[in-house]
N, C-alpha and C positions, 0 to 999 in steps of 0.2 A: 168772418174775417179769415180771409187768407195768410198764412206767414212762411216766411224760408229762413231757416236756421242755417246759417254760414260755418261750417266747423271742419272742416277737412281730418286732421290726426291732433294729437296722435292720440293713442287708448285712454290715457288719463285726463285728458282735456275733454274729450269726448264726452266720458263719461260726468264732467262735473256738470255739463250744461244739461242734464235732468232735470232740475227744478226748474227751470227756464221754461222746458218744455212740457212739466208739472203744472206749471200756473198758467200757461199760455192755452192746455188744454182744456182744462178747470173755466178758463172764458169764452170756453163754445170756440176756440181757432182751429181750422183745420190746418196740420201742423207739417208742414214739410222740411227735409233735413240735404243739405247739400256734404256730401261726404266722402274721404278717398274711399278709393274701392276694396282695399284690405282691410278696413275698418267697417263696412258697410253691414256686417251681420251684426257687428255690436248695437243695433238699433231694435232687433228683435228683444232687448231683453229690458228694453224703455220701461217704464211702467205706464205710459200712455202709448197708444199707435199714435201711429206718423206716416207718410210716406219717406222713402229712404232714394235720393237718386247719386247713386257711384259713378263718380270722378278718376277714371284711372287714365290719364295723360299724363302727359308731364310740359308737355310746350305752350307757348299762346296759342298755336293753331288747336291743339286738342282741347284748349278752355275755350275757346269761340265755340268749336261745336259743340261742346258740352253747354256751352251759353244757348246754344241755339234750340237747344229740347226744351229751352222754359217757353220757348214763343208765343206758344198757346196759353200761357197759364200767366193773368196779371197779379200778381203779389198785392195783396194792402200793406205787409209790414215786411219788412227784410231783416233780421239781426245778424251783424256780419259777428260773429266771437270769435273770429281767426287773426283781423285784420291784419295781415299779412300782403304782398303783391298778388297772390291768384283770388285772394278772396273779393280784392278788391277790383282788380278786372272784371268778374265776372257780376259784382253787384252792379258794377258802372255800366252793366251790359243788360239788365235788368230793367222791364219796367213795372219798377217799383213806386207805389205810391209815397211812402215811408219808410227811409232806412236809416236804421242805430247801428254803430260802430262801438262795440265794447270799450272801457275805457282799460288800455295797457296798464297805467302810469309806470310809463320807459325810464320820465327822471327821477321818481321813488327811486324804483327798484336800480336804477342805473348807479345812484345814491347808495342804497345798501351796498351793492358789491364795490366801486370802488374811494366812498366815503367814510363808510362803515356808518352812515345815518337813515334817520326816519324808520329805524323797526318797529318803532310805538306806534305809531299811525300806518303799519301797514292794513291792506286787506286780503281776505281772503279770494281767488279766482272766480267763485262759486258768488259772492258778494258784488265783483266788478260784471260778471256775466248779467244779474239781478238788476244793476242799474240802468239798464236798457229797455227793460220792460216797466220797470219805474218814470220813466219818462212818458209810457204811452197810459200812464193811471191802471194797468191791469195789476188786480192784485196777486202778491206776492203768496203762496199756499203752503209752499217749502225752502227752507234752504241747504234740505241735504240730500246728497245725490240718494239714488237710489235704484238695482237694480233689482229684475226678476226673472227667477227662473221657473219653468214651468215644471210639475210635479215629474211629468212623463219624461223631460229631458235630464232630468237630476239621474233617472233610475240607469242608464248608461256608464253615467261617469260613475255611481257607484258599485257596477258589476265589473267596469276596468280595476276598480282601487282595490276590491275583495280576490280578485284577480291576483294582485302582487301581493295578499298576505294582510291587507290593509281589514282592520276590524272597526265596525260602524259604532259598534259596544263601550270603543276606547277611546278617552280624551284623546284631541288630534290639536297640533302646532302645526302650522302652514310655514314654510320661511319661502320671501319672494327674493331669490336667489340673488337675480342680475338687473340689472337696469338698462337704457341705451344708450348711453356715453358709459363707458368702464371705467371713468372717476366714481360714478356715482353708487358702482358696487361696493355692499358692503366686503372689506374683506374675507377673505378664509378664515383667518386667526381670531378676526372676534367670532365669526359665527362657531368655530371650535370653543371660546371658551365660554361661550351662551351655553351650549350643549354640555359642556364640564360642568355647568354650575346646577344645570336642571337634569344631572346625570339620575338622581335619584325621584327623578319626579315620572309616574307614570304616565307617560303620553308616548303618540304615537305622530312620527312626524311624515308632511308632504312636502317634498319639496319643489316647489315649480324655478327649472331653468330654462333658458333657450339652451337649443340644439347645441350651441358651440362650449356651453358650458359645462358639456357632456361628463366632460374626464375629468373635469374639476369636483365636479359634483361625487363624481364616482370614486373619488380620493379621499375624499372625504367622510364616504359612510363608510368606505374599511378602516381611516382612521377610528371614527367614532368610536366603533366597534358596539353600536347597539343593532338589535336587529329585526328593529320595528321603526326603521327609517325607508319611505319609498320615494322616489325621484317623480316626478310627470314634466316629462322631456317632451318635445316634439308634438304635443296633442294636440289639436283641433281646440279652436276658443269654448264652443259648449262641452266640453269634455272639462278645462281647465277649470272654466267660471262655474258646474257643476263641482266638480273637487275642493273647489276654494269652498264653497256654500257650507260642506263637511266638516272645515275646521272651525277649532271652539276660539283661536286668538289666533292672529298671522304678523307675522314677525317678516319686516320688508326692508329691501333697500326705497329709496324715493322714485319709484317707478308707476307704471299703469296698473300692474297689477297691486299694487298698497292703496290706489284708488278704487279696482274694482272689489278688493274686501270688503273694504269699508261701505261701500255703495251696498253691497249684497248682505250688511248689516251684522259680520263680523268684524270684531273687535280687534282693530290694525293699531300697529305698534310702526310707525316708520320712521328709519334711521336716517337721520341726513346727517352728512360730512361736506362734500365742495360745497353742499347747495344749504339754506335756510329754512326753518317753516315759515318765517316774517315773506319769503317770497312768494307766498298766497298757496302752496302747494302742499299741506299738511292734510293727513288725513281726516275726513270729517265725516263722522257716523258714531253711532252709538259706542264707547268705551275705547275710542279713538286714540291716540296719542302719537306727537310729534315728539324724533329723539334726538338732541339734540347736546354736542359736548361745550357748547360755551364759545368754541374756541375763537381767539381775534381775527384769525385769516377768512373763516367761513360766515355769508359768502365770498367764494374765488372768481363765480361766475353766474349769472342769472339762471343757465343752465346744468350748468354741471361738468360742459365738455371741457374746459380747459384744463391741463397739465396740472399737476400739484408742481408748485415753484420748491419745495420744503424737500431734507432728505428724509423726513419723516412725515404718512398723513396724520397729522395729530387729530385732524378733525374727527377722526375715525377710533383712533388708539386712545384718547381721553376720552370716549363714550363710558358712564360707568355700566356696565357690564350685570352687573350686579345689581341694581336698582331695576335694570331692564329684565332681567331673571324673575326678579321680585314680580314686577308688571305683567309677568307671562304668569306666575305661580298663581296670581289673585284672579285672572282669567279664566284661569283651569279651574279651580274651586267654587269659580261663579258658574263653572258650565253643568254642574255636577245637578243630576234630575232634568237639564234642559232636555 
């Protein structure tokens, strides 16, 4: 059996459709992955091969040709997990035997954000992706994502990190800085007073930002004023997802990267403020946990991008602080001999 996994971006979404691609290999499918092209290496680190074909257009005329490469190859099954407009062009462009469209549910989650209902009966992303190949009778083998890295590509990122001062010897906290809407960052001020609270705890932190958070980042470790803090700005995705592999717990905004800890089998801590975990995007891997302050406004949006209306993020500022310290402390003593 032939399949094509539909998934374009972004990192976090990607990444949860592993089990999909877990079970589908597990039944003898040769597994093919339709994907943008900045995303396209995140495939090497599957835990099953696949072929990988990059998507880097952006018009109809670039999805026709890119339609046009499957000519030769007839699909038995297609699972679109984007369903989205280009995902959908190009299935309809397809000759496919059999195609599943993941189920959104648009009026749930439409519901949670501006009803404030149905969180009880939310699901998980990784859970709605699984319902598609439930349909075709293949059994289900996993339900948590999963990545891997290879022994040889680890030893890189860790001669970058001994590099900056960074010791392999010492408990290590990861925090994932930023996320892609800038509501969905956690602020400065909690992650200062995370760090206030685990001042006397020996660990050693990484911090992963993007480029632009350069100077934010860097304001902050001369606040800190500890000096067993290193940044990994700018690096190459196997440099980053080697680094992440390093820490013993990783402390996130609700981004791609609090998916690939958790996928790579460290123990993620993600904060959400605009967005939900009920909105199926909570971390899911071994000693996982979604953070979450209660508040009524949150969520603001299914994604995260819109405006805080409030002069204050509360969603953010009534996170208890301290309970999440604690969750990092019982991490660090669980890692102890690992």
């Amino acid at each position: 059996m032939r399949c094509l996994i539909v998934r374009f971006s972004s990192l976090g979404d990607i990444i949860l459709t592993t089990p999909v691609v877990e079970s589908l290999a597990e039944a003898g499918a040769e597994v093919h992955f339709a994907v943008a092209a900045r995303y396209a290496e995140l495939l090497a680190y599957f835990p099953r091969p696949m072929t990988g074909h990059a998507f880097s257009g952006r018009t109809q005329g670039d999805l026709a040709n890119y339609a046009a490469g499957f000519a030769d190859r007839r699909f038995d099954l297609v699972l679109d997990l984007h369903a989205n407009w280009r995902s959908r062009m190009l299935v309809r462009r397809l000759d496919a035997h059999h195609v599943l469209t993941y189920p959104g549910d648009f009026f749930r989650r439409w519901s949670m954000v501006y009803l404030k209902r149905g969180f009880i009966r939310a699901r998980h992303v990784v859970e709605r992706y699984l319902e598609t190949i439930r349909e075709t009778q293949i059994p289900v083998v996993t339900s948590v994502p999963r990545l891997v890295i290879p022994a040889q590509e680890k030893a890189p990122a860790k001669r970058s990190l001994t590099q900056l001062g960074w010791s392999p010897d010492r408990s290590t906290i990861g925090i994932g800085w930023g996320a892609r809407w800038p509501t969905k960052k956690v602020p400065v001020k909690l992650w200062g007073e995370l760090a206030a609270r685990l001042k006397t705890t020996p660990a050693a932190y990484l911090i992963f930002a993007a480029a632009q958070d350069q100077t934010e980042v860097a304001e902050f470790v001369e606040r800190s004023g500890r000096e067993n803090v290193f940044p990994v700005i700018g690096k190459p995705l196997p440099d980053v997802l080697g680094a992440i592999s390093f820490c013993h717990v990783f402390v996130s905004s609700d981004s791609g990267l609090m998916h690939a800890a958790a996928a790579l089998g460290v123990p993620t801590l993600g904060i959400f403020g605009p967005t939900h975990p009920a909105l199926g995007f909570a971390p899911r891997g071994p000693g996982s946990h979604a953070i979450h302050s209660g508040i009524f406004c949150s969520p603001c949006s299914r994604h995260g991008r819109a405006p805080c209306y409030r002069r204050h993020r509360h969603c953010f500022e009534r996170i208890n602080v301290e309970s999440l310290a604690e969750l990092v402390r019982e991490h660090l003593r669980g890692s102890i001999g690992r």
